[in-house]
DRENKEGU-974290 format. One line per 2 residues: their letters; for each residue x, y, z of C-alpha. Coordinates in nm, 2 decimals. Each point is the difference from the previous one (the first is absolute). Layout:
<recs>
a	X:Y:Z; ...
</recs>
This chain:
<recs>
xx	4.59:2.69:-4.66; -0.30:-0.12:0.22
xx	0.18:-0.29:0.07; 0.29:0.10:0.14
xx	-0.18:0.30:0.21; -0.20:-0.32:0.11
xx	0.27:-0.20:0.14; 0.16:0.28:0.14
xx	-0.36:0.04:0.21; 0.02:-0.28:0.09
xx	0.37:-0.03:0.11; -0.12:0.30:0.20
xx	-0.27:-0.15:0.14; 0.26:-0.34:0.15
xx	0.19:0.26:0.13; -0.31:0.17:0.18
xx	-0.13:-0.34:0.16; 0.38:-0.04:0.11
xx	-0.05:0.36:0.14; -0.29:-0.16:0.24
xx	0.15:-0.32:0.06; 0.30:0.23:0.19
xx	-0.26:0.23:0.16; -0.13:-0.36:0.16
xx	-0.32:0.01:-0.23; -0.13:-0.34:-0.09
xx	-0.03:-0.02:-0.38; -0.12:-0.36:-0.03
xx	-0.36:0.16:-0.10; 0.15:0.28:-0.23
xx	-0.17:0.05:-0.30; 0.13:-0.15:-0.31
xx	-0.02:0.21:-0.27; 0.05:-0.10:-0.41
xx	0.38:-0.01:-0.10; -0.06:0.22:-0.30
xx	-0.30:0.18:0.03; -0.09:0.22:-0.26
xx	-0.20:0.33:0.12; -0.30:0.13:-0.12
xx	0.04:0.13:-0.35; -0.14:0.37:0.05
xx	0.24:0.25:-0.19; -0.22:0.23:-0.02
xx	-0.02:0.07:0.41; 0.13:0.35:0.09
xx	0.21:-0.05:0.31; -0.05:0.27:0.27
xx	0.17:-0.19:0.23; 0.32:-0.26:-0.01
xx	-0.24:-0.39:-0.05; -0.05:-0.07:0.29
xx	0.07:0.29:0.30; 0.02:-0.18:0.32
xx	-0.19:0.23:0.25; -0.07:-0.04:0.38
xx	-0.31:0.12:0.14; 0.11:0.22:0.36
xx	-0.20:0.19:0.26; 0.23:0.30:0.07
xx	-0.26:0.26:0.03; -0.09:0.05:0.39
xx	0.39:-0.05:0.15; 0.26:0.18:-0.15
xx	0.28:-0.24:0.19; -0.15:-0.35:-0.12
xx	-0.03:0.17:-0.34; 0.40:0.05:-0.03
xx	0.05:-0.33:0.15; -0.28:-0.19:-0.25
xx	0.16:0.19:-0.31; 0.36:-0.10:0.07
xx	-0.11:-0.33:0.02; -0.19:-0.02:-0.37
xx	0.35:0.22:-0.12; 0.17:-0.30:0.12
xx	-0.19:-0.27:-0.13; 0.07:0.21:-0.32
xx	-0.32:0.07:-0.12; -0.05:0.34:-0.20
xx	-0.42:0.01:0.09; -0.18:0.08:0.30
xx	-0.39:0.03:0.01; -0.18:0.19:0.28
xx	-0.34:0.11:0.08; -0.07:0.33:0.00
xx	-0.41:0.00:0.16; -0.17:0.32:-0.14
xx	-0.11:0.06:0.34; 0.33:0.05:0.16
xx	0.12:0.28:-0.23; -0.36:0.21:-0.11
xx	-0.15:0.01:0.38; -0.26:0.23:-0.12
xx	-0.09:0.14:-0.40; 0.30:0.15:-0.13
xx	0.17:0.03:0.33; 0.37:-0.27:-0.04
xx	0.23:-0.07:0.23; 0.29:-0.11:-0.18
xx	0.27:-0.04:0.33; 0.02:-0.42:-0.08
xx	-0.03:-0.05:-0.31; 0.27:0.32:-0.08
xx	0.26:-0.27:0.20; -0.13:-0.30:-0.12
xx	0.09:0.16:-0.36; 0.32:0.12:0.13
xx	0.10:-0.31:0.17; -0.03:-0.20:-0.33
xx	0.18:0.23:-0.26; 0.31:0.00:0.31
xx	0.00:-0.34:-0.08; -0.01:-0.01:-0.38
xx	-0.35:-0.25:0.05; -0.31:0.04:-0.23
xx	-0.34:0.13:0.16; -0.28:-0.20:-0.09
xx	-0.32:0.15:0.24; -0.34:-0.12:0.02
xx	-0.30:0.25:0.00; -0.30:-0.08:0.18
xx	-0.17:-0.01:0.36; -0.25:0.30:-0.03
xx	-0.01:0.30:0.25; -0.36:-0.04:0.18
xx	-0.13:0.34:-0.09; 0.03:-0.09:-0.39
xx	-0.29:-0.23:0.09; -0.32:0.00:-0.14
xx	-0.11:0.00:0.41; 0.27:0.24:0.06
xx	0.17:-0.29:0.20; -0.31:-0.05:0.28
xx	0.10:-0.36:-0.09; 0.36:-0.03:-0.07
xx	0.09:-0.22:-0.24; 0.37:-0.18:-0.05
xx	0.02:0.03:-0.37; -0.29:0.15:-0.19
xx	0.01:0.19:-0.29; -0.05:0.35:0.03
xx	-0.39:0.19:-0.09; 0.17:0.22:-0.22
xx	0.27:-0.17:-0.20; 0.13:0.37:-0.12
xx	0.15:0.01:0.39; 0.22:-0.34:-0.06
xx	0.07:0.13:-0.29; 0.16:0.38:0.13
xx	0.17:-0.22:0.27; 0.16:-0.19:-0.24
xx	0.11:0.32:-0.17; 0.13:0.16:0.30
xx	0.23:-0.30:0.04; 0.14:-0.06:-0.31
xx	0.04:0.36:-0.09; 0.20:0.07:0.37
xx	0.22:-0.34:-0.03; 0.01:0.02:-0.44
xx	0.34:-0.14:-0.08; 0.04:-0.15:0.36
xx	-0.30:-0.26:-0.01; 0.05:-0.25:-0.22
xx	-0.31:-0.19:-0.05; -0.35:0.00:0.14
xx	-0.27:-0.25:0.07; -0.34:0.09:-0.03
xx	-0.17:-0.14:0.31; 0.02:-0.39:0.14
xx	-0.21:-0.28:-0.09; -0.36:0.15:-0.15
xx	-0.14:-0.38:-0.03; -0.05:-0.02:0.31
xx	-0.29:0.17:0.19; 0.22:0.09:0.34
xx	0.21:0.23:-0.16; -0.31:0.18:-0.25
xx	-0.19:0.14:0.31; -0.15:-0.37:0.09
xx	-0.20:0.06:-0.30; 0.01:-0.26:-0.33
xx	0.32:0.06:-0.18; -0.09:0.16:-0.34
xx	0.26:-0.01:-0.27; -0.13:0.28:-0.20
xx	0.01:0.24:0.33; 0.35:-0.11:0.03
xx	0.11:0.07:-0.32; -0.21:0.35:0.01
xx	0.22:0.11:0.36; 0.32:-0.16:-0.16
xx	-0.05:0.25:-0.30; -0.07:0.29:0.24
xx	0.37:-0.10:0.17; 0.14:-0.06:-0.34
xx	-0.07:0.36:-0.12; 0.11:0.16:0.36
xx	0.35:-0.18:0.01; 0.04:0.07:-0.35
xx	-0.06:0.37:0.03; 0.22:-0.05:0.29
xx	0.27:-0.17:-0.14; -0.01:-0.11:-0.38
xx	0.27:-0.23:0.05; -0.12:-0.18:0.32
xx	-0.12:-0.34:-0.09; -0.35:-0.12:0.05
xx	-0.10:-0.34:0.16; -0.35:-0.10:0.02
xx	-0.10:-0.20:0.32; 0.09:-0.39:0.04
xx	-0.31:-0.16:0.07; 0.02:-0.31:0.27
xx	0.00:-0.34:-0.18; -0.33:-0.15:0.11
xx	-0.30:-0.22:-0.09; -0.24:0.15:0.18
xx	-0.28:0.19:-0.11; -0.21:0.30:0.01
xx	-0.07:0.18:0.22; 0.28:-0.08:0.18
xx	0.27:0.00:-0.26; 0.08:-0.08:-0.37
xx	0.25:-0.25:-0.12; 0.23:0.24:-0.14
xx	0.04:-0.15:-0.32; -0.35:0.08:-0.08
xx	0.08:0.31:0.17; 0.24:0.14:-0.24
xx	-0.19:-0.11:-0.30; -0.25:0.26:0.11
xx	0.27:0.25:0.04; 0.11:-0.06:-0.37
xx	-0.37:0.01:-0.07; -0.04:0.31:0.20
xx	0.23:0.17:-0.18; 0.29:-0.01:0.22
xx	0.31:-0.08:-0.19; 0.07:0.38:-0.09
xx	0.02:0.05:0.36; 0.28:-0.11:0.14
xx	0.38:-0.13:-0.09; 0.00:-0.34:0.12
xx	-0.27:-0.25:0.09; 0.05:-0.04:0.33
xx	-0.06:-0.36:0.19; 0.04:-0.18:0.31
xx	0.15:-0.34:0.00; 0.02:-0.24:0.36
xx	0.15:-0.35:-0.08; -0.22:-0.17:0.19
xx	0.13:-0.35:0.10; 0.12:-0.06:-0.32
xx	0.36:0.02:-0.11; 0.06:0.32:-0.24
xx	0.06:-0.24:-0.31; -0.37:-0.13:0.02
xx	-0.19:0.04:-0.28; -0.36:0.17:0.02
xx	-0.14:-0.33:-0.13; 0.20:-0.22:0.29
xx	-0.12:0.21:0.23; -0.33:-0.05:-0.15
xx	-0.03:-0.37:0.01; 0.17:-0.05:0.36
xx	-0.22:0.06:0.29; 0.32:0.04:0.21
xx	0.13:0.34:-0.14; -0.42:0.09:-0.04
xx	-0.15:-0.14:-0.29; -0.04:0.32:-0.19
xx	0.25:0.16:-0.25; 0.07:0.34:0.21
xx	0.16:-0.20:0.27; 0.31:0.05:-0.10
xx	0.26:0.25:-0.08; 0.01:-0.07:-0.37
xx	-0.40:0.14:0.00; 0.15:0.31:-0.14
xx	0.05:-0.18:-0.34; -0.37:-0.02:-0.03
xx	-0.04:0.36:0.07; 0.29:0.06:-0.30
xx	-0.22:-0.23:-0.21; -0.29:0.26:0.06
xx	0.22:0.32:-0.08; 0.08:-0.17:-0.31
xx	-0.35:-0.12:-0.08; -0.10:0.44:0.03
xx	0.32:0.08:-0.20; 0.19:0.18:0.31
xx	0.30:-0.21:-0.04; 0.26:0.27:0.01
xx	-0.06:0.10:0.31; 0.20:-0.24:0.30
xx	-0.15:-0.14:0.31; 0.07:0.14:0.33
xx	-0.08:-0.24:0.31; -0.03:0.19:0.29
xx	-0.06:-0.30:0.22; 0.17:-0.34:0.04
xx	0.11:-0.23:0.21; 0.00:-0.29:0.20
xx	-0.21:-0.06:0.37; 0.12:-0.16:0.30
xx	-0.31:0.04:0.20; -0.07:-0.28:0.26
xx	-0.30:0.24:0.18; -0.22:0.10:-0.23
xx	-0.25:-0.28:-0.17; -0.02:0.21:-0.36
xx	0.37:0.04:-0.02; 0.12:-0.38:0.19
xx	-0.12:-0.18:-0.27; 0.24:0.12:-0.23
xx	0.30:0.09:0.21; 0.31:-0.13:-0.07
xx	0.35:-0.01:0.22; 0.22:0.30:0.03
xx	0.28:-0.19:-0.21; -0.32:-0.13:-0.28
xx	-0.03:0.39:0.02; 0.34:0.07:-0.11
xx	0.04:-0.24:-0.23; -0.33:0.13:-0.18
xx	0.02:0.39:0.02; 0.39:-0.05:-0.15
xx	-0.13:-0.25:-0.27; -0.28:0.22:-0.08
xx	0.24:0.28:-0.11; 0.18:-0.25:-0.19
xx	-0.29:-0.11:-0.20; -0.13:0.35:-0.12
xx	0.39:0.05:-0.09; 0.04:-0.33:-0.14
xx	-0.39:0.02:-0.20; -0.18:0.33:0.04
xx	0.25:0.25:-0.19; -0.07:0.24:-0.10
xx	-0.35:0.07:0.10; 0.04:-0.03:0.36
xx	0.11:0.29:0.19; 0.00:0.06:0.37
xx	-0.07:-0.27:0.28; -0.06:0.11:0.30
xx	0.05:-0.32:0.29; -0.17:0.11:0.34
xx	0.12:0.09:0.23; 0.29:0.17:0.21
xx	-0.21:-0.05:0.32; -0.18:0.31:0.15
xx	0.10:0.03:0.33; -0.31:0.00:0.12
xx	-0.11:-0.35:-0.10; -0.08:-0.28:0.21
xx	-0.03:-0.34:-0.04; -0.38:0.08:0.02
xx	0.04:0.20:-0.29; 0.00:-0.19:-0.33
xx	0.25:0.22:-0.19; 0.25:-0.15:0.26
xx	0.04:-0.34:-0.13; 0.04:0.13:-0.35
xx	0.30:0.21:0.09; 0.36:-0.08:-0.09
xx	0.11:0.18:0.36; -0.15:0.02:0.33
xx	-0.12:0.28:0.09; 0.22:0.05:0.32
xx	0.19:0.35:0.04; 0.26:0.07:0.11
xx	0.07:-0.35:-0.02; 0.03:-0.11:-0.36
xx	-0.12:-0.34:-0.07; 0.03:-0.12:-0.37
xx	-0.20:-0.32:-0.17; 0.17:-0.24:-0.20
xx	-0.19:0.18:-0.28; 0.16:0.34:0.05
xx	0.35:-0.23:-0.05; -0.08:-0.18:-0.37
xx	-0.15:0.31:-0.13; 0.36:0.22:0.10
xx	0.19:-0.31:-0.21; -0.24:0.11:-0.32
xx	0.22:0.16:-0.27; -0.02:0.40:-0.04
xx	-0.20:-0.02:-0.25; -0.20:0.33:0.08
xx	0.29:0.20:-0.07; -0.04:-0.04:-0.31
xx	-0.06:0.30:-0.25; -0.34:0.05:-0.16
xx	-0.22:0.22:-0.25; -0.19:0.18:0.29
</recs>
C-alpha cells in the first residue's frame, strides 16, 4: 500500500514541476526527491493537524485594507494556515487594561475565510519590566512571569474555539529577543509553563507551541545552537508544556533534499549540519532520544533568501526561481518523508507592507510588499500549484 501511495506522490509531484514549468519557473535545479520514499515509521504520533499544514506567515495587524487584500491572496494560494504576531504590548497597554479592537478583526477576518489562526505571543509591554520600561527592551521576558501568564489567559479564554494554535514566544536561544541578556533554557521553559497553564485555563482545546529557536552555531552569551537548546528544554522539564515542539527551519543555500551530513561536509551550503532544511530531522532525533515522540513538529519559520544587501544573509541567498523551486520541494519532502509527525509549516512571508529592501524580512518574502499594487514572487506561484492537502480532516 506504501507503494502505490508512493508513486502516486510522486506522479503528483511531475505534475507539480509541470505546474512551474507553465508559470515560467525554471525547474532545471528542482529537487529530486526518492521515487518511493517510505516515511518515518511513527504510528504512534497523535495528529492535531493534517501532516503537513502549509501556513503563511502575514502582517495584517496595523491596516485593515492590506489585511483583506494579504488574506485573499493566502485563500488563493489555497493554504488553510495563517500565522500572525500578536506583540503583548499592543493589546495589554497597561496591567490589566486590553484593547482588543485588532485582534477582534484579525479573528474575524480569518474564520470569514474558513483559514486556521496560528498567533505568536511575545514582545513585552515596557511597564512589565523589572525597570518598569526606563530602558525599553524589544523582546524581554517579563519580571513577573504570572503577568505573561494572565495575558495569555485573557487571550485564549476571549478567542477559545476561534484561535487555533499558539506559540509561546520567538526564538529564546538567542540573547536579542531574552532582554539582551544570555538566553537561558530553563527560564524559558519556566515562562512557557506560565503561558501553558493561562491558555489552557483559557482554552483547553487551544493547542500549545513552544518557541522555535534560530538554527545557529554560535555561542553564549549571544545565543545557543538550538539543538543544544532544546535538550535543556527536555532537561528542564518542558515536554509537558506544550503540544508540539516547535522549530524554525531556513534552507540556507542548500537545496531542501540535502542531508544534514551534506550540508555538513560542504563548505558551500556552511559546513555545519543545521544549514539546511532537513536540520529538523535532528531535532526529531532528540524528541525521540527524551521519549516525546507522539507529539508532531510545528515549523513556524522557513524558507528561502534572496538577499543581495545584507552580508549575513548574501552569502546564502539564492534566485527568486532557486526560491520557488525549494519552498515547493520542501513541502514535498515533509509529505513525501516526514508523515506523520510533522504538522504545520509555516513559509515567511506574505510581505508586510511596510518592508523595504533595507529591511531583511523583504527578501524572504514570496510577495512584495507594494499596496495597492499587488506584486507576486515566483514563489507565491509554485506554492498555489501544491495539492490541498491542508483540507484534509484531522483528530484535533
Amino acid at each position: 500500500m506504501e507503494r502505490i501511495w508512493s508513486r502516486a506522490a510522486a506522479l503528483l509531484l511531475l505534475i507539480n514541476l509541470l505546474v512551474l514549468i507553465g508559470q515560467g519557473v525554471s525547474v532545471a535545479n528542482a529537487p529530486t526527491l526518492p521515487e518511493t520514499p517510505t516515511p518515518t515509521p511513527s504510528p504512534e504520533v497523535r495528529q492535531l493537524v493534517p501532516s503537513p499544514a502549509p501556513a503563511v506567515h502575514v502582517s495584517i495587524w496595523w491596516d485593515e485594507a492590506v489585511a483583506i487584500r494579504d488574506l485573499d491572496l493566502v485563500q488563493a494560494m489555497g493554504f488553510h494556515w495563517i500565522k500572525q504576531t500578536f506583540a503583548w504590548r499592543d493589546i495589554e497597554g497597561s496591567r490589566g487594561a486590553f484593547d482588543w479592537y485588532r485582534p477582534d478583526r484579525i479573528v474575524q477576518q480569518a474564520e470569514e475565510r474558513g483559514l486556521h489562526l496560528l498567533v505568536r505571543l511575545d514582545r513585552q509591554p515596557f511597564w512589565s519590566q523589572a525597570d518598569g520600561g526606563a530602558v525599553p527592551l524589544n523582546n524581554a521576558p517579563p519580571a513577573d512571569y504570572t503577568d505573561f501568564e494572565n495575558f495569555c489567559f485573557a487571550v485564549a479564554s476571549r478567542y477559545q474555539g476561534r484561535i487555533d494554535a499558539y506559540q509561546v514566544w520567538n526564538e529564546p536561544n538567542l540573547s536579542r529577543e531574552w532582554g539582551d541578556q544570555p538566553p537561558n533554557p530553563a527560564d524559558y521553559v519556566r515562562l512557557l509553563q506560565h503561558c501553558y497553564e493561562g491558555i489552557k485555563r483559557g482554552d483547553p482545546d487551544a493547542i500549545v507551541i513552544s518557541a522555535g529557536p534560530a538554527p545557529t552555531g554560535t555561542g553564549l552569551p549571544i545565543a545557543i545552537p538550538d539543538d543544544e537548546f532544546i535538550r535543556a528544554m527536555y532537561e528542564a522539564g518542558a515536554a509537558q508544556y506544550f503540544d508540539m515542539l516547535g522549530v524554525n527551519a531556513p534552507g540556507y543555500a542548500a537545496p531542501p533534499q540535502t542531508s544534514p551530513e551534506e550540508a555538513a561536509s560542504n563548505p558551500a551550503y556552511g559546513g555545519h549540519r543545521w544549514n539546511v532544511f532537513r536540520h529538523v530531522e535532528d531535532i526529531r532525533q532528540i524528541m525521540l532520544e527524551y521519549g516525546d515522540g507522539a507529539k508532531q513538529i510545528a515549523i513556524l519559520e522557513m524558507g528561502w533568501t534572496t538577499d543581495p544587501t545584507h552580508p549575513e544573509y548574501s552569502w546564502f541567498a539564492v534566485t527568486e526561481q532557486q526560491q520557488a523551486e525549494y519552498l515547493a520541494g520542501a513541502y514535498w519532502w515533509a509529505r513525501l518523508n516526514w508523515q506523520p509527525w510533522i504538522g504545520i509549516m509555516t513559509t515567511i512571508y506574505i510581505a508586510d507592507p511596510y518592508w523595504t529592501p533595507e529591511d531583511e524580512e523583504y527578501w524572504w518574502s514570496i510577495t512584495l510588499p507594494d499596496y495597492p499594487t499587488t506584486v507576486v514572487r515566483p514563489a507565491y506561484e509554485a506554492l498555489s500549484g501544491l495539492p490541498d492537502w491542508g483540507n484534509e480532516s484531522d483528530e484535533h
